[in-house]
C-alpha positions in Angstrom: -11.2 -25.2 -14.1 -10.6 -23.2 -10.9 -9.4 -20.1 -11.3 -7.6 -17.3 -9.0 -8.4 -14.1 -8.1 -4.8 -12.2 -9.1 -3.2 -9.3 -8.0 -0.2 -7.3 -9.9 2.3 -5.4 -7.3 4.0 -3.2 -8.7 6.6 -1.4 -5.9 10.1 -1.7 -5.1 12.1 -4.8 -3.8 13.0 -4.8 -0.1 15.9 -7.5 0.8 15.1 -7.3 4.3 11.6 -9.2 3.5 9.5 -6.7 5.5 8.1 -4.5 3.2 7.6 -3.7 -0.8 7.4 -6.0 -3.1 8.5 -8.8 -0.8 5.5 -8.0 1.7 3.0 -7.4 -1.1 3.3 -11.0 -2.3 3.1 -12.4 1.2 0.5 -10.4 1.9 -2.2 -11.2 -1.3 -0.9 -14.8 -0.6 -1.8 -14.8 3.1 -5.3 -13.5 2.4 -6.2 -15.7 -0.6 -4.8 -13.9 -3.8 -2.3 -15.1 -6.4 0.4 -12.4 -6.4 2.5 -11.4 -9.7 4.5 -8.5 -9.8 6.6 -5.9 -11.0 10.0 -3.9 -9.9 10.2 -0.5 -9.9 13.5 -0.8 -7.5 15.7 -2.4 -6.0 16.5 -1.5 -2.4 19.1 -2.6 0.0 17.7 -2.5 3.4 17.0 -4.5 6.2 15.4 -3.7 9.4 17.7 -0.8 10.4 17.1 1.2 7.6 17.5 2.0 3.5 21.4 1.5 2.6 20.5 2.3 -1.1 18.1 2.5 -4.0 18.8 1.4 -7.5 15.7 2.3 -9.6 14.8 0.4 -12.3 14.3 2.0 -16.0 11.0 3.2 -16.7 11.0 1.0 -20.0 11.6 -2.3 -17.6 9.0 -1.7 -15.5 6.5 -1.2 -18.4 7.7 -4.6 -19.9 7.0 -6.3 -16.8 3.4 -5.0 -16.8 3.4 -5.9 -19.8 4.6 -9.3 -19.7 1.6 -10.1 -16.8 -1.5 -8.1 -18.0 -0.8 -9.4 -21.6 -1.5 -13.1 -20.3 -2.7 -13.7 -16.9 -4.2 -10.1 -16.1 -5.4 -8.9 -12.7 -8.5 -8.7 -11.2 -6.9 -5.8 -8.9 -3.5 -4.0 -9.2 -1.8 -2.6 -5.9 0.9 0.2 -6.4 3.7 0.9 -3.8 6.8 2.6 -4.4 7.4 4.7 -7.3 10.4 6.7 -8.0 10.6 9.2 -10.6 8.2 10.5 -12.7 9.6 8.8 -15.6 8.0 5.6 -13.8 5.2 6.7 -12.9 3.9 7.8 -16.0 4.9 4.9 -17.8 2.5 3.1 -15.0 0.1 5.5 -15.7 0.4 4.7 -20.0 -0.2 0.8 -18.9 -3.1 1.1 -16.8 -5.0 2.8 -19.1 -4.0 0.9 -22.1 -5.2 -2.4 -20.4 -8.1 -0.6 -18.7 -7.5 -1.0 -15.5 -10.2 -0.1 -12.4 -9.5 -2.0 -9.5 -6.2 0.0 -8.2 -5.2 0.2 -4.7 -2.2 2.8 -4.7 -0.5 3.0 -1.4 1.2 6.3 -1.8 4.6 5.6 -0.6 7.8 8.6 -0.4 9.2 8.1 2.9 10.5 4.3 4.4 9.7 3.6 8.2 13.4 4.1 9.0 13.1 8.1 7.2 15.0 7.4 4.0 13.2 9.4 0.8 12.0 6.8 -1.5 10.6 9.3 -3.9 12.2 12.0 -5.8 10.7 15.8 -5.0 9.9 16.3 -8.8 7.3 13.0 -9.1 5.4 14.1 -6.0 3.7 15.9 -8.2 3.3 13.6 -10.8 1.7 10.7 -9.1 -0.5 13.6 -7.4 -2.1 14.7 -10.8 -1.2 11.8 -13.2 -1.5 8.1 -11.1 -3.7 9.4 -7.8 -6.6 9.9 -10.0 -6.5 6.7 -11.7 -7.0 5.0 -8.3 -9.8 3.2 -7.7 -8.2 3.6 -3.4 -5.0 5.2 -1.9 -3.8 4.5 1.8 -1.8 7.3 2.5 -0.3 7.2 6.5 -0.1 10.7 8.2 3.0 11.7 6.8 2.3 10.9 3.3 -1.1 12.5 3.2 0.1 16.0 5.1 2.7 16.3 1.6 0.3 15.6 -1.1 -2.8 17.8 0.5 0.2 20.5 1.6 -1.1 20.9 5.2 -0.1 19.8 9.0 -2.2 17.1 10.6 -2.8 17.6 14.5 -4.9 15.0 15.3 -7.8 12.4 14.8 -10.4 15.0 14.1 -8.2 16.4 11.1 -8.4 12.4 9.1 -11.9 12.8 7.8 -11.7 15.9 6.0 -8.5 15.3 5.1 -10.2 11.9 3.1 -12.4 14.1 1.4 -9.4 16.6 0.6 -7.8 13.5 -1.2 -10.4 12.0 -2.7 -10.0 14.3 -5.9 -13.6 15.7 -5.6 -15.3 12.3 -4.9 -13.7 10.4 -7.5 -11.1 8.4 -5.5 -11.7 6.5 -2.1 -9.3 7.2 0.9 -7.7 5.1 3.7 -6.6 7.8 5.8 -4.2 5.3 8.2 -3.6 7.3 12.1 -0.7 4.9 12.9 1.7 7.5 12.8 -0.8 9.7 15.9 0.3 8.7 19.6 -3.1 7.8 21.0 -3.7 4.6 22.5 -7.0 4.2 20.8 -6.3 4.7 16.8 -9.2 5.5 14.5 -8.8 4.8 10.9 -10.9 6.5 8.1 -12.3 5.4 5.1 -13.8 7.8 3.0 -16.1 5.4 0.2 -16.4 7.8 -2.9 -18.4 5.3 -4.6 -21.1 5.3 -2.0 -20.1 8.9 -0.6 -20.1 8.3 3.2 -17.0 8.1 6.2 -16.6 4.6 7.8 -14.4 4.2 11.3 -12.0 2.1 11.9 -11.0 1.3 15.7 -8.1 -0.1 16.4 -5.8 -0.5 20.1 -2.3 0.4 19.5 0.0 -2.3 19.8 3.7 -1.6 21.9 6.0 -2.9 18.9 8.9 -2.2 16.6 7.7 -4.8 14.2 6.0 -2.2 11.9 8.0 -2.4 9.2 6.0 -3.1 6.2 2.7 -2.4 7.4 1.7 0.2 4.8 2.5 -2.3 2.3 1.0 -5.3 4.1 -2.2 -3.5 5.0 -2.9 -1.9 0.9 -1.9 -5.5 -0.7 -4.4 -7.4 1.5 -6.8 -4.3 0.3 -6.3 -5.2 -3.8 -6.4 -9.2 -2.8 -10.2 -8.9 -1.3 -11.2 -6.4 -3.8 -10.2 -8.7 -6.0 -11.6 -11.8 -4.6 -15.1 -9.8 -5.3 -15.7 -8.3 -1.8 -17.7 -5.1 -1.6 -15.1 -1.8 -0.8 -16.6 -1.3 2.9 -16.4 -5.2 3.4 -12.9 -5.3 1.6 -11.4 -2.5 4.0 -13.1 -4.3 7.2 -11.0 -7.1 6.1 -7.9 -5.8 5.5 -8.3 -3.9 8.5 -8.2 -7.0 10.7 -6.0 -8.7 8.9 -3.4 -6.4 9.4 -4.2 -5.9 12.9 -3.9 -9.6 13.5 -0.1 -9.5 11.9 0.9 -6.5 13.3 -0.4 -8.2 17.2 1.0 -11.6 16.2 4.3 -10.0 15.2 4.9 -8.3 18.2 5.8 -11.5 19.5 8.9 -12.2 17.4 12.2 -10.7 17.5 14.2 -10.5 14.3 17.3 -8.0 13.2 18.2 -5.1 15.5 15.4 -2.4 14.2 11.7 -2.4 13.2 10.9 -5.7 12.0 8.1 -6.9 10.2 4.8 -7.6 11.0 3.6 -11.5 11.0 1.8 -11.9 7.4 1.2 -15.8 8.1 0.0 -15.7 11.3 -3.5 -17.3 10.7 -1.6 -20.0 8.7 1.0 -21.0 10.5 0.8 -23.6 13.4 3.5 -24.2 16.0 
């Protein structure tokens, strides 16, 4: 019998469709995963923002692990949106009890629209409990300037700045420029396993479809490293493919405010 290549999300729920858990299951689907998941919370938003956040108990989310690793497993487990520390380090308990390598923790405290999704006290938890348990975080600009505690000027700051993260060579960093206003965007990956910097170019696409893409971009990440791919080879893909939704999205209009980025678009025919 066939098997897939499966990929537990764990992050919040978004019921705008664009981001968390919603955009982590499009996303390992669109790129050739089998995507289970579990809650952390549940968030009412849409594209013009974060209207609330109801997190879900800490004992909940552990069940829910449970519930998947206990019979279908994961050959990669991508993290998003954590709330308190209570969750996290029940996340923490579960990935080493089912000895878990293959996690892709996208580092997420603040939404696209500004809203805080991540309370001041668990910063430093997932720094010094979850981060090093990471087999790769994705932090964006913003995200990586609070958990290495310095200001980020520039392109020429993101590859020391991997390093910084990479908890002395143990854990691998995306360092995403997104957030920078050059037209010409250069991506980092810093490969702890293999110690050496790979660039990523990228044009910037004029959109307000990002919504999601941090999400998008680390799920397609844990689907190809689950599907067997080699880290470099895994980033290179998940690389394009989120440039290909984020170009392809631009040309759709949906709610008032950042939308989200086109996860189907080398599936879909029109």
């Amino acid at each position: 019998m066939k098997r897939y290549s499966t990929v537990l999300a764990i992050a919040g729920s978004d019921s705008g469709g664009g981001a968390g858990i919603q955009a982590d299951i499009k996303a390992i689907s669109a790129t050739g995963g089998y995507a289970a998941s579990a809650i952390t919370a549940v968030t009412v938003q849409n594209t013009l923002g974060v209207l609330g956040v109801w997190p879900v108990p800490a004992a909940t989310v552990a069940a829910q692990i449970d519930a998947v690793l206990s019979d279908i497993g994961a050959d990669a487990v991508k993290i998003g949106m954590l709330h308190s520390s209570e969750v996290i380090m029940a996340i923490r308990e579960k990935m080493s009890e089912y000895g878990v390598r293959n996690i892709v923790l996208d580092p997420v405290m603040v939404s696209t629209s500004g809203h805080r999704l991540i309370e001041e006290s668990a910063v430093a938890t997932l720094k010094e409990e979850l981060i090093p348990m990471a087999r790769v975080i994705t932090p964006n600009i913003p995200e990586a300037e609070i958990l290495a505690g310095e200001k980020i000027t520039g392109h020429e700051d993101l590859p020391r700045i991997a390093r910084t993260l990479s908890h002395s060579g143990r854990v691998s960093v995306l360092m995403k420029a997104g957030h920078l206003d050059d037209d010409e965007l250069t991506d980092y990956f810093y490969n702890a396993e293999d110690n050496h910097i790979i660039e990523l170019r990228s044009r910037r696409c004029d959109t307000v479809n990002t919504h999601g893409t941090g999400c998008t971009l680390s799920s397609a990440l844990a689907s190809y490293i689950a599907q067997g791919y080699k880290l470099d080879d895994a980033v290179h893909a998940a690389k394009e493919y989120i440039s290909g939704a984020i170009r392809t999205g631009s040309e759709y209009r949906i709610g008032h405010g950042h939308g989200p980025v086109n996860h189907f678009f080398g599936i879909w025919t029109r």
